[in-house]
ROSE-330498 format. One line per 10 residues: number of its first residue (from 1); for each residue x, y, z of C-alpha. Coordinates in pm, 1 decimal, decimal comma. Example, Ala and Ser with C-alpha at 12.3 -4.5 7.8 and 13.67 -1.06 7.14 Angstrom:
! ROSE-330498
1 = 1230,0:-450,0:780,0; 1367,0:-106,0:714,0
This chain:
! ROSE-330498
1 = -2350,0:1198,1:1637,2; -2283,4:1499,4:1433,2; -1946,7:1522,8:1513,6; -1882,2:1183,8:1409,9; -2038,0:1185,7:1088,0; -1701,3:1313,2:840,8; -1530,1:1012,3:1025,2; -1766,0:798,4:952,0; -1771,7:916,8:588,5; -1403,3:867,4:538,2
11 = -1397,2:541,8:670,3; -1721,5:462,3:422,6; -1522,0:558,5:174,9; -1182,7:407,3:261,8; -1363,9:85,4:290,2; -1545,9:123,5:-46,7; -1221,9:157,5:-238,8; -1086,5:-118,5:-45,1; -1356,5:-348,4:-135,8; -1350,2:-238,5:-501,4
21 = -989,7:-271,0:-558,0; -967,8:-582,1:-376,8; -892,8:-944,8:-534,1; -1228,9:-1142,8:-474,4; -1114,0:-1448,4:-715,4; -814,2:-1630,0:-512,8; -520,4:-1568,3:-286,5; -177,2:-1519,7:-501,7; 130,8:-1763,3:-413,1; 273,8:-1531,4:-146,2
31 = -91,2:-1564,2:70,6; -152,3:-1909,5:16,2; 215,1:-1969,0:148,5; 80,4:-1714,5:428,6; -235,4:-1921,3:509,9; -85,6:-2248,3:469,0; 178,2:-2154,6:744,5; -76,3:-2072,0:960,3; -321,1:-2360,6:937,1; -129,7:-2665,1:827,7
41 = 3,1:-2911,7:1160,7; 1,5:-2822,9:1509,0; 148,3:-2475,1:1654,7; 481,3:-2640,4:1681,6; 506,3:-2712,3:1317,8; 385,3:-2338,6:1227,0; 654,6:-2206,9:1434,7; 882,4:-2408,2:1196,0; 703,0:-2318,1:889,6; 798,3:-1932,1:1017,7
51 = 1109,5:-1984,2:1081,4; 1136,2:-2108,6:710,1; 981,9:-1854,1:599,5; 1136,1:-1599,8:685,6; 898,1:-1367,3:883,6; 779,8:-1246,3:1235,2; 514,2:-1450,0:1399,8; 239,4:-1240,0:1511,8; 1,1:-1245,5:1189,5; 12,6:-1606,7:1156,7
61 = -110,7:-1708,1:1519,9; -378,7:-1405,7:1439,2; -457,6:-1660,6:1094,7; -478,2:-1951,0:1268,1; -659,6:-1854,1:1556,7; -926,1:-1637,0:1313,8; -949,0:-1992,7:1052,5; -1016,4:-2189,4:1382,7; -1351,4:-1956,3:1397,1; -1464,7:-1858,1:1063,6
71 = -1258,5:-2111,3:831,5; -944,4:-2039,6:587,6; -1169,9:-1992,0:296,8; -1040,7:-1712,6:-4,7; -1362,1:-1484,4:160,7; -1327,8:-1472,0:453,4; -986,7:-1420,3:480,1; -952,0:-1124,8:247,0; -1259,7:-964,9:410,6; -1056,5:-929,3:755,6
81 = -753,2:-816,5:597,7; -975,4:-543,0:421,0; -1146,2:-412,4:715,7; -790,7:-461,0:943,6; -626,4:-235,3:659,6; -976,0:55,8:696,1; -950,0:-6,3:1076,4; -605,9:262,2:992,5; -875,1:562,0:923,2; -1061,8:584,8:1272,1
91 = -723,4:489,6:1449,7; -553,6:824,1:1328,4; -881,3:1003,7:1358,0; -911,7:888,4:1700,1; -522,5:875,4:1797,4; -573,6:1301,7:1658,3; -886,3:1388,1:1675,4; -785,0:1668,0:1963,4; -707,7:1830,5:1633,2; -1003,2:1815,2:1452,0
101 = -904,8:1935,1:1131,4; -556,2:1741,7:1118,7; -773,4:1451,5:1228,8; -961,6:1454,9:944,6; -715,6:1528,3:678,2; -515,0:1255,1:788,6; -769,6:1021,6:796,6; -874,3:1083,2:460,0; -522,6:1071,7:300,2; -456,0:706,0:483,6
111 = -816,4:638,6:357,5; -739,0:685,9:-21,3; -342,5:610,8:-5,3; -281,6:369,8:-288,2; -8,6:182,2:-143,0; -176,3:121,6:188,5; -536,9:42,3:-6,0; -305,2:-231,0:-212,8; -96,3:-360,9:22,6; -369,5:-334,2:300,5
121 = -590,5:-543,5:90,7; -411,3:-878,3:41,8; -347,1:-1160,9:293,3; -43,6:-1068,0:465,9; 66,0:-858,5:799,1; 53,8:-581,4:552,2; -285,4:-487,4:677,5; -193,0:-453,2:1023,9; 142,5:-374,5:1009,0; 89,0:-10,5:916,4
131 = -180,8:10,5:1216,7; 82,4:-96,1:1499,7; 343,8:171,5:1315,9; 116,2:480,1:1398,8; -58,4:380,8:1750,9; 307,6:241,2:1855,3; 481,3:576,5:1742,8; 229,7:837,8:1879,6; 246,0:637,2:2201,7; 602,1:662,3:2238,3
141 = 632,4:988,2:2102,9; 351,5:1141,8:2342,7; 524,8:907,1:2632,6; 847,7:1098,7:2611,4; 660,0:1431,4:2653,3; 442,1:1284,9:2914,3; 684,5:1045,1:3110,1; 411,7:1069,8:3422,4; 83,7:930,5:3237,9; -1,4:578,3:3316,8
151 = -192,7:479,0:3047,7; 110,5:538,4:2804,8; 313,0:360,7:3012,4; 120,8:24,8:3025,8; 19,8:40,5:2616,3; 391,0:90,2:2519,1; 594,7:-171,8:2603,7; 258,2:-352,6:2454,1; 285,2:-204,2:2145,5; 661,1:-172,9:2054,9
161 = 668,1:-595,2:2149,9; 347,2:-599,1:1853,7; 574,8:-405,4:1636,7; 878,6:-632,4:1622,7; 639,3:-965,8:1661,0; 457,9:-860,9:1303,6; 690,2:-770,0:1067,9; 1067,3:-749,0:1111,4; 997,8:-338,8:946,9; 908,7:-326,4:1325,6
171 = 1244,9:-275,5:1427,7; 1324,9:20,4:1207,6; 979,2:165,1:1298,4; 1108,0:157,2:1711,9; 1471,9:261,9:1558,5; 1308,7:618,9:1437,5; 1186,8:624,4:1808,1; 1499,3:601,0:1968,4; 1622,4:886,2:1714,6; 1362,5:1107,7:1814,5
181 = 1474,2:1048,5:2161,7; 1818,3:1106,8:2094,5; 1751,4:1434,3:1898,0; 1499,7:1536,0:2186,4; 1803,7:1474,2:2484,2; 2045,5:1697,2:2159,7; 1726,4:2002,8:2143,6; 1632,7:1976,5:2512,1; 1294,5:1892,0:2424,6; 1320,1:1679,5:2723,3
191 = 1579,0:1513,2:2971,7; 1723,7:1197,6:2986,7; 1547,7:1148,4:3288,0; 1174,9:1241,1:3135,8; 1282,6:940,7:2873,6; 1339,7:654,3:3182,6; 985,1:536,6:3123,9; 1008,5:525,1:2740,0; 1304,8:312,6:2792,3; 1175,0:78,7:3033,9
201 = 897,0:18,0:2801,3; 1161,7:-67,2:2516,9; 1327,7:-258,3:2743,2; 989,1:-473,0:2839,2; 884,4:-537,2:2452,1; 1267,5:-702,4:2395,5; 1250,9:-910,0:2735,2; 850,9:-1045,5:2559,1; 1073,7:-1073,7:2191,5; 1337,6:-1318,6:2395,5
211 = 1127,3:-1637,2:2295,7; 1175,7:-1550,9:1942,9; 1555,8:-1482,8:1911,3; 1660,8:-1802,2:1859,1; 1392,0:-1811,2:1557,2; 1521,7:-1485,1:1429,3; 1903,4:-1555,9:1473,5; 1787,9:-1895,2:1223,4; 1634,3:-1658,0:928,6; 1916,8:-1383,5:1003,8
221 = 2205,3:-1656,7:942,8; 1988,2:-1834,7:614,4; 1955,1:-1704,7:266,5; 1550,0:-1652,9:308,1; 1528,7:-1319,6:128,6; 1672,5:-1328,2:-187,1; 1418,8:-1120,5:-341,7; 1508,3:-885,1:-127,6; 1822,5:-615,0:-223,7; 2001,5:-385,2:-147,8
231 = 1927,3:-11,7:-247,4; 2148,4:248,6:-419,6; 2176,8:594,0:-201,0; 1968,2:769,9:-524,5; 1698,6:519,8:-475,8; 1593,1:683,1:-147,7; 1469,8:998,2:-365,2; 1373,3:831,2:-648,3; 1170,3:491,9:-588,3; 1116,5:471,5:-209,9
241 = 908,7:824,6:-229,7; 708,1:680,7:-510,0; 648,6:334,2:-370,3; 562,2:457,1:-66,9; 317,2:725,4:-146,8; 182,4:625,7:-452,5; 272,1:281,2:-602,4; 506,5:49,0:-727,0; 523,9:228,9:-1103,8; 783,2:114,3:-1363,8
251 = 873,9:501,0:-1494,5; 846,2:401,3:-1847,1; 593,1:621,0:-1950,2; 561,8:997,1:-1891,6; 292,6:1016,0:-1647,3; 479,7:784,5:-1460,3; 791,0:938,4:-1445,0; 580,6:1274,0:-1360,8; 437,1:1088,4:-1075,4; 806,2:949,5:-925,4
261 = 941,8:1333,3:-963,8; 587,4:1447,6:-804,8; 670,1:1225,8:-504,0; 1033,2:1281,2:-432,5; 943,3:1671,3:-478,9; 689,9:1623,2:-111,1; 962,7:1407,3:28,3; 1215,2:1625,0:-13,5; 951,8:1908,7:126,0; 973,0:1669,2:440,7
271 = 1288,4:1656,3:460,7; 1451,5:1978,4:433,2; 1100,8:2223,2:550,1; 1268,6:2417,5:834,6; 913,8:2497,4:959,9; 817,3:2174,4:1113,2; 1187,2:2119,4:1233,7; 1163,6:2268,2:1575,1; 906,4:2185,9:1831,7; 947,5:2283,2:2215,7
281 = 718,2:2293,7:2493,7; 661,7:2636,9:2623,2; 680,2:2747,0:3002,9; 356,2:3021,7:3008,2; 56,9:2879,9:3158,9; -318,7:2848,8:2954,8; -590,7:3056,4:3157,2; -745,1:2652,3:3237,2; -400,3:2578,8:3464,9; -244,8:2341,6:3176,8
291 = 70,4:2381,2:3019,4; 74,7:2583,3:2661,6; 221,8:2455,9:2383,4; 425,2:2653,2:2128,7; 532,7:2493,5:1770,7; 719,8:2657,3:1534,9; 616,4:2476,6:1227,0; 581,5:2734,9:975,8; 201,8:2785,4:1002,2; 188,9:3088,6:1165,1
301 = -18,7:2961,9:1404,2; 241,8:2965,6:1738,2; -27,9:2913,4:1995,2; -251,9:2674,5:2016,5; -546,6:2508,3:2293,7; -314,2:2259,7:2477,7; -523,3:1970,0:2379,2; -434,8:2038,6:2025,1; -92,3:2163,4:2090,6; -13,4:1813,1:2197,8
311 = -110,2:1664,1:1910,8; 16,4:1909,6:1676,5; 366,5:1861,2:1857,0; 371,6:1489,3:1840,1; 286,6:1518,8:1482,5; 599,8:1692,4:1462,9; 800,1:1522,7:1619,4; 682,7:1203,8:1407,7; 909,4:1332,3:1113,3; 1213,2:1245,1:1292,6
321 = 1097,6:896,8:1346,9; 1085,2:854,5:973,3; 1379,8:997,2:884,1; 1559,2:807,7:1185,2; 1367,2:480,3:1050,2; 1399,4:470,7:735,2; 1784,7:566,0:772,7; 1829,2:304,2:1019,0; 1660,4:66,3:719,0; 1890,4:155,9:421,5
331 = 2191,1:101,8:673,1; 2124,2:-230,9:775,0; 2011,8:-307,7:442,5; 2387,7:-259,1:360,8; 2484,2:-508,7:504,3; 2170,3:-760,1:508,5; 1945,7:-688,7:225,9; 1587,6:-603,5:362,4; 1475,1:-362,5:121,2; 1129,4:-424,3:-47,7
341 = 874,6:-204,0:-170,3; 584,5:-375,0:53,7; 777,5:-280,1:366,5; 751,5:61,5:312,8; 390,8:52,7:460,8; 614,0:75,0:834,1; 651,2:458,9:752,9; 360,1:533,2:498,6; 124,6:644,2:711,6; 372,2:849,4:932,9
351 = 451,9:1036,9:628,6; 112,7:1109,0:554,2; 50,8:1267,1:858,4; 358,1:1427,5:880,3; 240,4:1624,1:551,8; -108,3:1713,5:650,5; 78,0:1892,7:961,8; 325,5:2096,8:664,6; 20,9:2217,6:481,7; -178,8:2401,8:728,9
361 = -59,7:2735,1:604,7; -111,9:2635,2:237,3; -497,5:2599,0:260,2; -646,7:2834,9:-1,7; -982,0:2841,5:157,1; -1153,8:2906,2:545,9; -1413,3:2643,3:393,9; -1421,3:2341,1:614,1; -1480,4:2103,6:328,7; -1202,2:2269,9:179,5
371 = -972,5:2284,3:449,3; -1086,5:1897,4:532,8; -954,2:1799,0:191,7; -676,1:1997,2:116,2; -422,6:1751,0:141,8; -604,8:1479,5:-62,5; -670,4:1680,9:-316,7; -345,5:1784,9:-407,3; -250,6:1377,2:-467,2; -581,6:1302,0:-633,4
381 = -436,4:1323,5:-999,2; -154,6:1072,7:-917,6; -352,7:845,8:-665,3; -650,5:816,6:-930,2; -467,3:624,7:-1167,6; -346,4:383,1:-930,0; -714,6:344,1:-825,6; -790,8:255,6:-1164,4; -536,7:-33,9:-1233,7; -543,1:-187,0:-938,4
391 = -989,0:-171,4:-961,7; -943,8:-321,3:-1322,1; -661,4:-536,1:-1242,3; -641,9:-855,9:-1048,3; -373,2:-919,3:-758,6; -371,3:-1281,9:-921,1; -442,5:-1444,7:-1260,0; -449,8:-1833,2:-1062,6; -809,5:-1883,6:-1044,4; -813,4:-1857,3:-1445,9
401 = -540,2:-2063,1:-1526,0; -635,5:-2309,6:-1241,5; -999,4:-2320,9:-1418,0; -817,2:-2411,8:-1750,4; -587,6:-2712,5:-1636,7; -921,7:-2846,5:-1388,1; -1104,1:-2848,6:-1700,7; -878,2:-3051,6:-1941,3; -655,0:-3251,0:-1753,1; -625,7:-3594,6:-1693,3
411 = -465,1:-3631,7:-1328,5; -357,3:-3994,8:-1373,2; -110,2:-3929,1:-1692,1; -83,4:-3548,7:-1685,5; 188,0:-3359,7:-1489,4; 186,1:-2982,6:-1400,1; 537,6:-2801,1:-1337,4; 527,2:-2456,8:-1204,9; 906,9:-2379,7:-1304,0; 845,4:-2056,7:-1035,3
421 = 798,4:-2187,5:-702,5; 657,3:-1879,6:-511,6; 330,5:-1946,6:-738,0; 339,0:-2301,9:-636,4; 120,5:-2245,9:-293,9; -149,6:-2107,0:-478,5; -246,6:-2386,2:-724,8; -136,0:-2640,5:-480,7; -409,8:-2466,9:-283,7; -682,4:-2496,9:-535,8
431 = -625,2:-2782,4:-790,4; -776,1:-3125,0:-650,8; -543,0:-3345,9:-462,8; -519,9:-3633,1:-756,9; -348,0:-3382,7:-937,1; 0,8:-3409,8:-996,3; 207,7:-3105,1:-929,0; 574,7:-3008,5:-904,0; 776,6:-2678,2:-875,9; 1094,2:-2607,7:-894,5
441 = 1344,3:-2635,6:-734,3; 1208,7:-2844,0:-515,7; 1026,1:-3100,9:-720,4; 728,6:-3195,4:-498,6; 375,8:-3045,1:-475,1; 508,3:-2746,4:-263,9; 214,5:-2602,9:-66,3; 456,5:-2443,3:156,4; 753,2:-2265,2:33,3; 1094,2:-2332,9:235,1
451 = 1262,5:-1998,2:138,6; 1564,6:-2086,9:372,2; 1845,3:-2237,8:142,8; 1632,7:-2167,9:-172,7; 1885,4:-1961,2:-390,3; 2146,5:-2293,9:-280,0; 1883,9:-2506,8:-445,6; 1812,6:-2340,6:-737,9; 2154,6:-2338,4:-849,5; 2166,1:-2721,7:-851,9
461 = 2196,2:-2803,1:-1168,4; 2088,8:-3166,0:-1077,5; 1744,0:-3107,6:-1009,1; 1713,1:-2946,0:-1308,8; 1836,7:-3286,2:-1458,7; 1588,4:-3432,2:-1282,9; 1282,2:-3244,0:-1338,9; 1365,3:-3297,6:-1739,6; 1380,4:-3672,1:-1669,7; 1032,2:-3653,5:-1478,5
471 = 897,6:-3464,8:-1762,1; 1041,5:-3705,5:-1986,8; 861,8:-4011,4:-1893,2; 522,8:-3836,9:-1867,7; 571,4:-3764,7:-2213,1; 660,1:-4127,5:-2299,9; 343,9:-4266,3:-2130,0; 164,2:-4055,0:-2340,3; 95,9:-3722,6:-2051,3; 91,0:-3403,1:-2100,6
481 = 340,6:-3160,3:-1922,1; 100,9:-2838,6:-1853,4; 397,2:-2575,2:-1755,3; 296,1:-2265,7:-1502,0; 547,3:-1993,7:-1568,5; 619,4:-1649,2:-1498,5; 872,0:-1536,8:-1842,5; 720,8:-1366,3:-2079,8; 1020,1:-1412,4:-2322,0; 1177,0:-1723,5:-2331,6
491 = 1584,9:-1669,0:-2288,3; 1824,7:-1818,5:-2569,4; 2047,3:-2055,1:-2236,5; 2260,2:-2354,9:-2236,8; 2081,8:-2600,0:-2089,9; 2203,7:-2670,7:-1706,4; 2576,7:-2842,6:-1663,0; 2656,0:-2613,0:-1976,4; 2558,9:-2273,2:-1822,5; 2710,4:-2126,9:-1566,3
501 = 2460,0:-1920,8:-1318,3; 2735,3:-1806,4:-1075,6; 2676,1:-1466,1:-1225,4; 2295,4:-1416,2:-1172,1; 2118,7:-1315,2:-840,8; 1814,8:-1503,6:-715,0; 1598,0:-1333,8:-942,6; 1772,8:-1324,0:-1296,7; 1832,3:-1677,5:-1250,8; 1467,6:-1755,6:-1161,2
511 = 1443,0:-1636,2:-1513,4; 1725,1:-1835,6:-1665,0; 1570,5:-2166,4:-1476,3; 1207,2:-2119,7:-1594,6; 1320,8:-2019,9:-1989,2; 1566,7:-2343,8:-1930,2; 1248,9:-2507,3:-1876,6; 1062,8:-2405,7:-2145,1; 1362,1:-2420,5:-2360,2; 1410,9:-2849,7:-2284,1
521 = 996,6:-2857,6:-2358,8; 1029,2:-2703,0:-2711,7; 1268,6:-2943,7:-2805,2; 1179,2:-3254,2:-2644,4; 791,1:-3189,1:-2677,9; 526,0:-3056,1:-2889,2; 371,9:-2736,0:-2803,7; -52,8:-2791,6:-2797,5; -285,2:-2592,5:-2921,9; -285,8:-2396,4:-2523,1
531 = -142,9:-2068,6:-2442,7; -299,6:-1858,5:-2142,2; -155,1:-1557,2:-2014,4; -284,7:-1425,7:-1660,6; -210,8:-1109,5:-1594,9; -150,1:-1024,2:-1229,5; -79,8:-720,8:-1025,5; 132,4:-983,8:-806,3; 254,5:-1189,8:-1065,3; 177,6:-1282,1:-1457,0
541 = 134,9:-1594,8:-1510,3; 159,6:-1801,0:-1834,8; 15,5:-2159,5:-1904,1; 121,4:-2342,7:-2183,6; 119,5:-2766,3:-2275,2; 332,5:-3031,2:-2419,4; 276,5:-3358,2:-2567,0; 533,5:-3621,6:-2762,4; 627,8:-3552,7:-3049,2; 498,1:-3671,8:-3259,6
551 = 179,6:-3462,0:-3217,3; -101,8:-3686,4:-3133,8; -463,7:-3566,4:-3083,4; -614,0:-3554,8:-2744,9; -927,3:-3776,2:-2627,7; -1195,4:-3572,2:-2518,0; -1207,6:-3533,5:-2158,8; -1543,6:-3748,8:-2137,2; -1374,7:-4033,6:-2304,3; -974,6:-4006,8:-2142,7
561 = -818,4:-4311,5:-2019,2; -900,0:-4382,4:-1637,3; -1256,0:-4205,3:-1700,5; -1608,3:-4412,6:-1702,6; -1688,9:-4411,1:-2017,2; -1327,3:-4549,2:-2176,9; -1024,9:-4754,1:-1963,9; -823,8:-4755,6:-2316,2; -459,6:-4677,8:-2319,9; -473,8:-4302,0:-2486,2
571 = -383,2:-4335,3:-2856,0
């Protein structure tokens, strides 16, 4: 049990920062779209809803089939996705604990990670996604140097399927396998014929993805990313290290700039370090019969126990499966945009590892609490931060505003337009049924969003035309228009049919729609005495409402028309 107990520490205190950090209050638009996939209509509509959306299947069935036992309450839900997300620090411990002391540095830097903590924390195949990415690569790496082991060979094919049935990242993630293969056949690491099983395992996982091609052929030939871009070759060194390893910072302050610069600098130590470039498998014989391992990697350490040889070689070889996969993702997102900071959790934990196994011959100290914490320690001045904001900020602000509008609104007059639709799951989720709710574009109480065709409908001018005739005749009857939007600066725009948006991508013009919005509302309508702003680590969110003009006052709630205490028209 003694041997266990730093593991179990780690993962204490993974968890801890999980739970801490974690948003308790309500899901955010993107995992009430998530949860409402998985639990509205029969498996044949949640297929559809996926195609829709836009995203590999796996985590969904895993949703509905987890509701259909414990329920698809806020609670729940983001308590599995917190301990799926802290399930990552005994899985590397385990997957290395041969070597204990790269065991348990990796452990703890996946443990404290900011971007996987985040990420790992909210309602989305972000909390198992970077799970599958390490057990899935260490398998196939430690497959191709052990082509005759049975066990590998059942659990890959397994695992690479898992990979490309949770998140389409998956594919990239099995692309920097097959370049570690190829470089293996270029450095005779091993021979083409050592790599048969590894192939007939890759082979297996696309003959179990066959039932979903026609699915992914319908999301590959629809618009259903366009949030998602295409990077610049700079932003490889400049954002992706810092999103990945740190946090999805704006640079516009000092420290944050320092921290972007302090990421790219380990990245580029990745890259280019000669030392863990070269790993071969030696020919000499350990005095217990097995095969000795040696790895140049720059610790000066060339021999090693075979036990931890192995691991200390497929830790090496795991930084060519990054640098494979995340090439392989900036070239397809050439030509497909599929770049997005989130996604990045594919290769995080890789990386991590990758850098523990750098660092063994930079550890000041023989102390084993030192040595044990190295690593960490040299991020803890830009990982605290992040700790901080996301402890003291929530993921979502829609609990608050909900609260607001639940508390003041009269459902049979009153209308609520969310002029940003991918918020539009969430309140649809929470405010009563009676309610009436709209988002735009699509103009109906949108609890799931259909992301396929979106950026088509958005540019229709007519249904902007149409929302401000909706809005018009709940301000004639005397409603009030209670607008859900994300601008915090209203933009000076023609109003629609005198605009033209050709020039704006998805997301400038979901600007230029929502300060249209607002912009038809201050001149139609009288701005009330209401103005919440919601901050939100996924989105900020700003409520505001509108009567006719002329400004009339508002019954109290107690005495509204349609409640029991008055049926009078409101004055």
């Amino acid at each position: 049990m003694k041997e266990f107990f730093p593991i179990i520490a780690i993962t204490l205190v993974g968890l801890a920062i999980r739970c801490y950090t974690a948003d308790w209050g309500s899901l955010s638009g993107d995992e009430a779209n998530c949860v409402a996939i998985a639990v509205t209509g029969s498996w044949a509509d949640m297929v559809q809803h996926i195609r829709e959306d836009g995203n590999a299947p796996l985590y969904y069935a895993l949703i509905r089939l987890f509701s259909q036992i414990f329920g698809s309450g806020d609670f729940p839900l983001r308590l599995i996705n917190v301990l799926l997300s802290t399930s990552l620090v005994p899985v590397v411990y385990a997957l290395l604990r041969k070597d204990r002391v790269l065991a348990l540095q990796s452990a703890l830097m996946v443990a404290l990670c900011p971007t996987l903590v985040r990420w790992g924390n909210i309602v989305r195949m972000y909390s198992l996604l970077p799970v599958l990415s390490v057990v899935g690569t260490v398998c196939a790496v430690r497959l191709m140097q052990e082509p005759a082991n049975k066990r590998l060979r059942i659990a890959h094919p397994f695992l690479a399927a898992s990979l490309m049935y949770i998140h389409h990242w998956g594919f990239f993630v099995l692309f920097g396998q097959a370049g570690l293969a190829l470089v293996g056949l270029i450095r005779r690491w091993w021979s083409v014929r050592s790599l048969v099983p590894w192939g007939i395992g890759m082979a297996l996982a696309v003959v179990a993805y066959l039932p979903w091609v026609p699915s992914m052929y319908f999301i590959l030939t629809h618009d259903e990313s366009p949030w998602a871009k295409t990077p610049p070759p700079t932003y490889l060194f400049i954002e992706t290290p810092l999103q990945m390893l740190i946090g999805d910072m704006s640079a516009s302050n000092p420290w944050d700039e320092a921290s972007m610069i302090y990421a790219t600098i380990w990245v580029l130590f990745m890259v280019f370090y000669a030392g863990c470039a070269v790993a071969r498998r030696s020919t000499d014989s350990s005095s217990s019969g097995e095969q000795a391992a040696l790895v140049v990697d720059g610790t000066g350490w060339s021999r090693f126990k075979p036990s931890s040889a192995r691991v200390t070689l497929t830790v090496a070889c795991i930084r060519y499966v990054v640098l494979s996969g995340m090439l392989a993702a900036f070239l397809s997102s050439s030509f497909k945009p599929a770049w997005r900071d989130r996604y990045l959790m594919s290769f995080a934990p890789l990386v991590l590892l990758v850098l523990c196994l750098m660092l063994r011959r930079y550890v000041p100290s023989r102390n084993r609490l030192i040595i044990y914490c190295f690593p960490a320690l040299l991020w803890l001045p830009v990982w605290t931060p992040e700790w901080l904001a996301l402890a003291f900020g929530s993921e979502s602000s829609t609990h608050e505003i909900v609260a607001k509008i639940k508390a003041e609104i009269h459902p049979s007059q009153d209308l609520v337009v969310v002029s940003y639709e991918a918020a539009a799951p969430a309140f649809s989720r929470m405010l009563p049924e009676d309610v009436k709710l709209i988002s735009l574009p699509d103009l109906e109480r949108v609890s799931i969003v259909k992301w396929a065709g979106i950026n088509e409908r958005l540019r229709d001018d007519s249904r902007m035309l149409e929302l401000f005739e909706r809005m018009k005749e709940v301000l004639d009857s005397g409603g009030v228009i209670w607008l859900v939007d994300a601008a915090r600066t209203t933009p000076v725009t023609g109003q629609p049919g005198h605009f033209p948006v050709g020039g704006f991508d998805f997301r400038e013009l979901m600007v230029v729609r929502m300060g249209q919005v607002r912009n038809w509302l201050q001149t139609h309508a009288e701005q009330q005495d209401v103005f919440l702003w919601g901050p939100g680590r996924d989105l900020s969110l700003f409520l505001s409402s509108y009567v006719a003009k002329p400004v009339q006052e508002r019954d109290e709630p107690g005495s509204r028309p349609g409640s029991a205490q008055d049926s009078s028209p409101r004055e």
